[in-house]
Structure formats: C-alpha cells, structure tokens
N, C-alpha and C positions, 0 to 999 in steps of 0.2 A: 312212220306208218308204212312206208315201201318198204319196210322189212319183214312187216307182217305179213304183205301179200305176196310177196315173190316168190315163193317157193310153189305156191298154185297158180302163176303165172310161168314162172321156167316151167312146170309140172305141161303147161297145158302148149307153151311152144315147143315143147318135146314132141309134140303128141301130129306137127304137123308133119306131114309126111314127104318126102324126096320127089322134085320137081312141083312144089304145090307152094303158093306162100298165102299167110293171110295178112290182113293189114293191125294195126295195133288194137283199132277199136273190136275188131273181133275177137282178139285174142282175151283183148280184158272182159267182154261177154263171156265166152268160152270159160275164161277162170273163175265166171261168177262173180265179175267186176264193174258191171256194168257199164258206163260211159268215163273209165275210166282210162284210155287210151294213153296220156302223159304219163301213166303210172308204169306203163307197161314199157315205156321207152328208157322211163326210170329205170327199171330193173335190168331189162339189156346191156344197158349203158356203164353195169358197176357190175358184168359179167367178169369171174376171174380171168385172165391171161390161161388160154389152153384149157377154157371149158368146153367139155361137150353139146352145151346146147347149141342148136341151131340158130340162132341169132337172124341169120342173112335171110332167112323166110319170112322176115317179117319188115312188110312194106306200107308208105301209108293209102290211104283210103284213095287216092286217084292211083293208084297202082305203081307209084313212083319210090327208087330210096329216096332215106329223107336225110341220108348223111349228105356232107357239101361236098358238091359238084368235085369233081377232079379230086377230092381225099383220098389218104391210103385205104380206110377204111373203109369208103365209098368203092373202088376200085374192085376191093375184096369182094366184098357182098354181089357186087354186078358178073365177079367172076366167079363165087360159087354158085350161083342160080343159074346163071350159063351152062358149067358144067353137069350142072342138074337135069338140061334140056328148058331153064324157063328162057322165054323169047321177049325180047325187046322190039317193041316198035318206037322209036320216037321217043329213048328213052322211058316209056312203060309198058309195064306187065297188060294183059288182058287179064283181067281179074278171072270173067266167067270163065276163062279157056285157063289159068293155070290158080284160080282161087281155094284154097283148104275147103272143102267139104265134110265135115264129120261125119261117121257111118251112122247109120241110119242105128244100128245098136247101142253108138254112143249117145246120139240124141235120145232115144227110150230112156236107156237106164244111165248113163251118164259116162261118163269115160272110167277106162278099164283101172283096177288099182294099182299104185303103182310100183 
C-alpha cells in the first residue's frame, strides 16, 4: 500500500522549501493522506541511496528528529537543517518560526504540476 502513495508523498516533500521543515503528519495532509503520518515515515525510510528528495525537512510533530539520538543518520538530518539556517533549541525546531507554509496559491488550487 506504501507504494501506492509515495510518489504523492516524495511529490509533496519536494515541495517543502530550504530552511523550512514540516512534520510527517503534515506532510501526509499535504499529499492528500490524511492522518497518515507512519506512512509518510514509511516512505522516507526506503528512500534510494543518493535521492534527491529532501528527507532531513521532515520532523515530528514536537518539532524534534525522530531518528535515534546520536545516529549517523540522525547527525545528518541535524546537519542539513543547520546548514539550511533551521535553529535548535533544546534539541528542537520552533515549528511556527521555521514550520513549511504552503503559498496561499497552492492552498486555492493545489500544488503546481509536477
């Protein structure tokens, strides 16, 4: 079934923009997935080796990674969002201050084709 939806899931965290992250549950909104949020973790998670999507922008809902503490992979994610300009306090994001937004054009008619 996570094969069915991933492609409007990668589709829709492509779509978040540099320095901004959103959390999974929004993301599975976003792709028309509703509370679908493990789906969306799903699909990151079997991302190929040297994909382009952005991966590391997506955090969970208290604004924290949800990879384990001290991993390589945890490490990465902390250091691409860094590099991004997103700011850690205490270990998390401020959501409102660095949370994805969709434009107001996207929310009317929906995200641009792709």
């Amino acid at each position: 079934m996570a094969g069915r939806h991933s492609a409007r899931i990668l589709r829709t965290v492509q779509r978040i923009p540099t320095g901004a992250v959103a959390s999974y549950g929004q993301v599975a909104r976003e792709a028309g997935l509703g509370r679908r949020a493990r789906l969306v973790g799903h699909a990151l998670r079997h991302l190929p080796a040297g994909s382009d999507v952005p991966w590391h922008r997506v955090v969970n809902a208290a604004g924290r990674i949800s990879l384990p503490a001290g991993s390589d992979s945890g490490r990465e994610q902390r250091r691409r969002l860094e590099e991004e300009g997103v700011l850690f306090e205490e270990g998390r994001i401020d959501l409102r201050r660095f949370g994805w937004q969709p434009s107001l054009d996207e929310l009317l008619w929906g995200p641009p084709d792709p």
